[in-house]
Wavefront OBJ file of the C-alpha trace (Angstrom):
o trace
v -14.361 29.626 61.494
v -10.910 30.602 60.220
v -9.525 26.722 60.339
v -13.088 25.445 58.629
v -12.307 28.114 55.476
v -8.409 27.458 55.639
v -9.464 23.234 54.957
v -11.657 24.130 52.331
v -9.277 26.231 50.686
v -6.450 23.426 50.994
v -8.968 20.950 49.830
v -9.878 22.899 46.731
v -5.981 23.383 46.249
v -5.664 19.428 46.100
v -8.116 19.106 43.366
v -6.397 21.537 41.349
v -3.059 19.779 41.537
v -5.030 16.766 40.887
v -5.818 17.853 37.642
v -2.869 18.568 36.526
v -0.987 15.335 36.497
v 1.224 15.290 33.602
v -0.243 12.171 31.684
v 3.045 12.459 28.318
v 4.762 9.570 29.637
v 2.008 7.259 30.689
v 0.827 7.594 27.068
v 4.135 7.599 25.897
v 5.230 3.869 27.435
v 1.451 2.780 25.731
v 2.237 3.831 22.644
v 5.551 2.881 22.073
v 4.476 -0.969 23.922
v 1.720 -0.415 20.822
v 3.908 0.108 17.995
v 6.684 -2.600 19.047
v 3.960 -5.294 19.473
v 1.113 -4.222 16.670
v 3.811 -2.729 14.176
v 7.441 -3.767 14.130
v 6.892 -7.522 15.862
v 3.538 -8.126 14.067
v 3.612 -10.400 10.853
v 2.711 -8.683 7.615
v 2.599 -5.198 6.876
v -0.669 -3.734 7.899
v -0.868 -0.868 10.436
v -3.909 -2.177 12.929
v -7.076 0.373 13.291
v -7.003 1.890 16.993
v -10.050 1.760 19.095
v -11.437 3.816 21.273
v -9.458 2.734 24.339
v -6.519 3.299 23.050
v -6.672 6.674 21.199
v -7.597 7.364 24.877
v -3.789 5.995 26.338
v -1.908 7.321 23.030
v -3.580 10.832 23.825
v -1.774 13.347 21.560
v 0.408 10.404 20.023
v -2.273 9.772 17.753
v -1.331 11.966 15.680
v 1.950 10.503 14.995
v -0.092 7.439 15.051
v -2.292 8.522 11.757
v 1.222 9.165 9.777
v 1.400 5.402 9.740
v -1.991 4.736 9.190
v -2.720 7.308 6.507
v 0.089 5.767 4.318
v -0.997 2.213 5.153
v -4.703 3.171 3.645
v -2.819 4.249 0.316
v -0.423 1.313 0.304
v -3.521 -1.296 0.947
v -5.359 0.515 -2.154
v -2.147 0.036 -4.408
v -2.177 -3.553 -3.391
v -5.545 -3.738 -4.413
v -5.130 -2.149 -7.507
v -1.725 -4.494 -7.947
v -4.029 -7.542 -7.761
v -6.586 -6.854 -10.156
v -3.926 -6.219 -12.499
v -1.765 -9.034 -12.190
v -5.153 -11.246 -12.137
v -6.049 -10.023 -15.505
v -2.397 -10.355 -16.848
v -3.009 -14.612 -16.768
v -4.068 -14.547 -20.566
v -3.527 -18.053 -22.120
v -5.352 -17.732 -25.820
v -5.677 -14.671 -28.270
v -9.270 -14.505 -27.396
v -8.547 -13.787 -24.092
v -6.233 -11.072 -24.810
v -8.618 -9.848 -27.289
v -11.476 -9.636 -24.937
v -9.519 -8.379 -22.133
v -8.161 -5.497 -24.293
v -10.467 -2.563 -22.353
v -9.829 -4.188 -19.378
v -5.539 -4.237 -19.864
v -6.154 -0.400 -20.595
v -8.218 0.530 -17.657
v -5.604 -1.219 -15.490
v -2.481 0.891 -16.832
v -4.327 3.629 -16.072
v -4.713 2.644 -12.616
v -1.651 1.086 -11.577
v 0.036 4.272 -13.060
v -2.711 6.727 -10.629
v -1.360 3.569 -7.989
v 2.249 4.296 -8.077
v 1.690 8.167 -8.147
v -0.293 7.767 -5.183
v 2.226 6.176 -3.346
v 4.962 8.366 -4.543
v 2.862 11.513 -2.843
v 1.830 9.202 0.045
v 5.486 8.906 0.716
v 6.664 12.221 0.414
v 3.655 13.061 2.522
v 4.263 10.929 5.433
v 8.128 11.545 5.158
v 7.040 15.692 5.869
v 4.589 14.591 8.530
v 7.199 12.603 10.447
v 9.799 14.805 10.107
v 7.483 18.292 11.819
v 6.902 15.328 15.050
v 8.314 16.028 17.973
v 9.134 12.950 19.666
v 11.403 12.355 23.387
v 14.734 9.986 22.717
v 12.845 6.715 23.872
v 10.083 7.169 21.130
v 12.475 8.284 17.935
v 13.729 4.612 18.181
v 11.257 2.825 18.411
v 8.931 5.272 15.806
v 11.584 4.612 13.348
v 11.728 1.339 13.255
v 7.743 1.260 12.957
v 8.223 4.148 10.534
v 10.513 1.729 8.653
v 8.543 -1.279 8.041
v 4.779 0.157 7.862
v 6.036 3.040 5.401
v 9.516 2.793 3.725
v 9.606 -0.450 4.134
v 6.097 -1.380 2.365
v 6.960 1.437 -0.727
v 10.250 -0.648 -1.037
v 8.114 -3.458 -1.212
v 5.785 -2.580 -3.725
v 7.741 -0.119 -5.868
v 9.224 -3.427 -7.880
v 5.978 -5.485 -8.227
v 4.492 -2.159 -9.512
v 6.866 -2.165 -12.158
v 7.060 -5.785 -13.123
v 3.141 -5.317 -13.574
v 3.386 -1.734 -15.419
v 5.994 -3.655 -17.901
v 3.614 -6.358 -18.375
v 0.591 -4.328 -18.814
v 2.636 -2.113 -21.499
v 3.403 -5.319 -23.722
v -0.256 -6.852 -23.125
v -1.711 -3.745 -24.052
v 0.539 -3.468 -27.348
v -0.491 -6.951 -28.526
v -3.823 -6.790 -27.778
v -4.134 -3.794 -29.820
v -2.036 -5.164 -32.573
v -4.670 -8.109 -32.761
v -7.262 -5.756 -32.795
v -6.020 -3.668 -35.663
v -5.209 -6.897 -37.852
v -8.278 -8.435 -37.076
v -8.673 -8.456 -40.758
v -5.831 -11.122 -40.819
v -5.825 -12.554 -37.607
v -9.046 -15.417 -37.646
v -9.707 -16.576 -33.288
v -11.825 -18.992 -32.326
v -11.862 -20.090 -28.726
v -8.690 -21.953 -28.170
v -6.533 -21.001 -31.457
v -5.984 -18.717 -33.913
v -4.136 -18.228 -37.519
v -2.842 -15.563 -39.585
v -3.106 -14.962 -43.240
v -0.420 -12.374 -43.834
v 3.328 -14.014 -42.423
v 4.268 -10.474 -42.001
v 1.572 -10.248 -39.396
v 2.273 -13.299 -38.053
v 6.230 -12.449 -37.665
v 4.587 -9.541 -36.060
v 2.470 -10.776 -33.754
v 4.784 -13.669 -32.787
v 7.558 -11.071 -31.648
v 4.822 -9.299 -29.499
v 3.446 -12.124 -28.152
v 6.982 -13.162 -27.239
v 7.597 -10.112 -25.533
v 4.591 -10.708 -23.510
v 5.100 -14.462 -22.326
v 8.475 -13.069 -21.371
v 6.687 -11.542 -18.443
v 5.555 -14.651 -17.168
v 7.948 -16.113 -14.438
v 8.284 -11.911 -13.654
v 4.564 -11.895 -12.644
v 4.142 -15.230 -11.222
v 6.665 -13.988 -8.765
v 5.004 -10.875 -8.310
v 2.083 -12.490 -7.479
v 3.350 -14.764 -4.430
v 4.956 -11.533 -3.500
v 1.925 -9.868 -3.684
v 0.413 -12.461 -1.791
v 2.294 -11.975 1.474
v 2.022 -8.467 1.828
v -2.060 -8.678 1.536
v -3.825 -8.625 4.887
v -5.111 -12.318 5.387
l 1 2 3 4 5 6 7 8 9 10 11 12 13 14 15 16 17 18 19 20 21 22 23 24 25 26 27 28 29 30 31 32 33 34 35 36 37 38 39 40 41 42 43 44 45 46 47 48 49 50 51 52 53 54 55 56 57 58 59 60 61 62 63 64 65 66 67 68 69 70 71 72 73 74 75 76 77 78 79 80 81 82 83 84 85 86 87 88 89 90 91 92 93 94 95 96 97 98 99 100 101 102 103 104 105 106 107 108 109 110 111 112 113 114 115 116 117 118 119 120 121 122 123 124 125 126 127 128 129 130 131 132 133 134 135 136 137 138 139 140 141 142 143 144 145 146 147 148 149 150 151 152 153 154 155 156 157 158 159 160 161 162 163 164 165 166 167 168 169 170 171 172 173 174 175 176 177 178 179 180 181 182 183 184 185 186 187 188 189 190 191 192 193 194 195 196 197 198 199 200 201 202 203 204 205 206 207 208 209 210 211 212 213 214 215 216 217 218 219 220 221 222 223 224 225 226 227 228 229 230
């Protein structure tokens, strides 16, 4: 009787250590093979969505996961915003820029909330990163993930945000000049003239201003263009 209780008690004593295995560095090597391949090899900029299967292998890594992702979500939204704008920048007659005059202001507004966003998002993720505790092995390889999905991208856009704020600024100014002197300033479709030549010194400086942007945006565009998801 004494050997039958003696086996159970070893037995149950197996199952215990059983559960204990330390599973850190299995999920360790699985996340840092994720971030090499999905994050600092992959083309473009994006941070990939996890599924289920592997928020399972990253176990508590997730969490330094979702730094990455939670600044990628902001940084796709500024690119979205970014687009729109530079879209409605391509203005070729004074109708256009005439119509498009509620349109230019709604997107300063935005692309200003856009760059503030990003600002925070940085400054968030940079305090997130920095209370992760992370083995040797991981730092380097984090950091260089950390580097292109989050400095990397606010490097990025932080220029093409500003070539399109400058733009929208100077669109804005001459579409609201033609809107005050609209006494002055006769549009049809595809031209325009203006009674007054001090208006039309006016709006010739303004409009100068504005197709000074041009090769700026065009640029930012392309630019604009890679970094988008395909």
């Amino acid at each position: 009787m004494r050997i039958a209780v003696n086996f159970i008690w070893l037995l149950a004593a197996g199952l215990l250590l059983a559960g204990c295995v330390n599973k850190e560095p299995d999920q360790r090597a699985a996340f840092m093979a994720w971030l090499q391949a999905s994050v600092v090899e992959a083309p473009g900029a994006a941070v990939p969505a996890l599924d289920d299967a592997q928020r399972d292998a990253f176990g508590d890594y997730v969490e330094h996961y979702q730094v990455l992702a939670d600044f990628d979500a902001v940084a796709a939204t500024v690119v979205e915003r970014l687009g729109r704008a530079l879209e409605h920048q391509e203005l070729h007659t004074l109708a256009q820029l005439r119509a498009r005059q509620d349109a230019l202001l709604a997107d300063r507004q935005a692309l200003s909330e856009a760059r503030a966003s990003l600002r925070r998002a940085l400054e968030r993720a940079g305090t997130e990163r920095a209370g992760l505790e992370q083995p040797a092995d991981l730092q380097a390889v984090y950091a260089q993930a950390y580097g292109r999905a989050v400095t990397g991208s606010a490097a990025r856009l932080e220029p093409l945000l500003a070539v399109a704020a400058a733009a929208l600024d100077d669109a804005v100014r001459a579409a609201e000049y033609v809107v005050r002197h609209r006494g002055q300033i006769v549009i049809d479709a595809e031209s325009a003239s203006v009674r007054d030549p001090s208006v039309q010194q006016e709006l010739n400086r303004l409009l100068d201003a504005l197709n000074g942007h041009a090769e700026a945006v065009g640029q930012a565009q392309r630019s604009l263009r890679a970094l988008a998801p395909a």
